[in-house]
C-alpha positions in Angstrom: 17.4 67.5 97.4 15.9 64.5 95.9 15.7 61.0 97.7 17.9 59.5 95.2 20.7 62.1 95.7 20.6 61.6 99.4 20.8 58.3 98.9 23.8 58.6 96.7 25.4 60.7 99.3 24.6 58.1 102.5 25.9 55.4 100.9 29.2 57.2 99.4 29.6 58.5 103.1 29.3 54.7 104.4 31.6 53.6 102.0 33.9 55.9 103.0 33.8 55.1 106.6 34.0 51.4 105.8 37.3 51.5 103.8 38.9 53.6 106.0 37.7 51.4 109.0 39.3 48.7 107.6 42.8 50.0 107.2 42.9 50.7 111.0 40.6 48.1 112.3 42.8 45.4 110.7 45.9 46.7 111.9 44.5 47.0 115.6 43.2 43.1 115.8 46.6 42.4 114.5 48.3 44.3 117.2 46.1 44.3 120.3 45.2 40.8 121.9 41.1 40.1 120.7 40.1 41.6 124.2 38.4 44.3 125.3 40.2 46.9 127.5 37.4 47.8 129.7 35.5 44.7 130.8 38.1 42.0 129.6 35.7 40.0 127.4 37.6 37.7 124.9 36.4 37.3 121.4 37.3 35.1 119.0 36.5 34.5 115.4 32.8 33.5 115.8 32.1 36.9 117.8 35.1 39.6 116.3 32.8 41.5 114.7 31.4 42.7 118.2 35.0 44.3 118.8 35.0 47.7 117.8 38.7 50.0 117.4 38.3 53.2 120.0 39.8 56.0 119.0 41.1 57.6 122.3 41.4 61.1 122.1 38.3 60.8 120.0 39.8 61.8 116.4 39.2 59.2 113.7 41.3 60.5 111.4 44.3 60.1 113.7 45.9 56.7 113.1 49.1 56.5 113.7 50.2 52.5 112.5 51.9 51.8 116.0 48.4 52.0 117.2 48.9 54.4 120.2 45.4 56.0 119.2 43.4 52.7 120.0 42.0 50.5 122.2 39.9 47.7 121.5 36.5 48.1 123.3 33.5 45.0 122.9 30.1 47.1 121.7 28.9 47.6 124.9 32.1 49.4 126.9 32.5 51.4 123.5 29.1 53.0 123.3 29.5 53.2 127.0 32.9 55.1 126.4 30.9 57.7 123.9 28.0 58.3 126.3 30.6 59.5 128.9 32.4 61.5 126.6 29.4 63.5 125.0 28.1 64.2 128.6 31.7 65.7 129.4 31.9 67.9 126.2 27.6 68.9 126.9 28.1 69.1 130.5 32.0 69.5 131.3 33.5 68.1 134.3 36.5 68.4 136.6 39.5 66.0 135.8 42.4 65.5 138.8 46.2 66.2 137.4 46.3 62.7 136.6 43.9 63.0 134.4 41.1 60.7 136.3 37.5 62.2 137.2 37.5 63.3 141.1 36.4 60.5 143.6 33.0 61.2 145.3 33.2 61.6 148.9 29.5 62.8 149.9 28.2 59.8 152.2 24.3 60.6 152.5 24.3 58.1 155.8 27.3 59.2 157.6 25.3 60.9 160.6 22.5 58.0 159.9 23.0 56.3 163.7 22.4 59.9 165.2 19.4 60.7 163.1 17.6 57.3 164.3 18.6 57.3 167.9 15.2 58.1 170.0 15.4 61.1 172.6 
């Protein structure tokens, strides 16, 4: 494949992604307070662009217009949300009935006051 074809084909793919961003990113900042739903940083005008639309269940082709598909997530809780995601899908992991990953209980320094006291 030449370099100009691939190019060709990036840049179609990116505008692709960019209009149909906007059709769902625009209705999302017009629904959902400019907040993000994980740390509960504001943004305003000066800093919107650092508010990214999550998809929930992951499926960016799934936009329903009442917006029940998205959350707004600042950059940081976003790329955090992604990481966790792609280690559950590489590495699986047990959910509770409520849907919620299982609490740890192991304490490493429950027996710690026996294992120091001197005999």
């Amino acid at each position: 494949m030449s370099d100009n074809k691939a190019y060709h084909i990036v840049a179609e793919a990116r505008r692709y992604k960019e209009e149909r961003e906007k059709g769902y990113r625009e209705q999302a900042l017009k629904l959902y307070p400019w907040i993000c739903g994980r740390c509960s940083r504001e943004f305003d005008h000066k800093n919107l662009r650092e508010l990214t639309v999550h998809h929930v269940n992951h499926d960016h082709d799934h936009n329903p217009p009442d917006g029940s598909n998205w959350e707004l997530l600042c950059l940081y809780c976003h790329d955090n949300e992604h990481q966790r995601y792609e280690e559950h899908v590489r590495y699986g992991g047990k959910a509770t009935s409520d849907g919620k990953a299982p609490v740890a209980t192991f304490n490493p320094f429950a027996d710690l006051k026996n294992l120091m006291k001197k005999d």
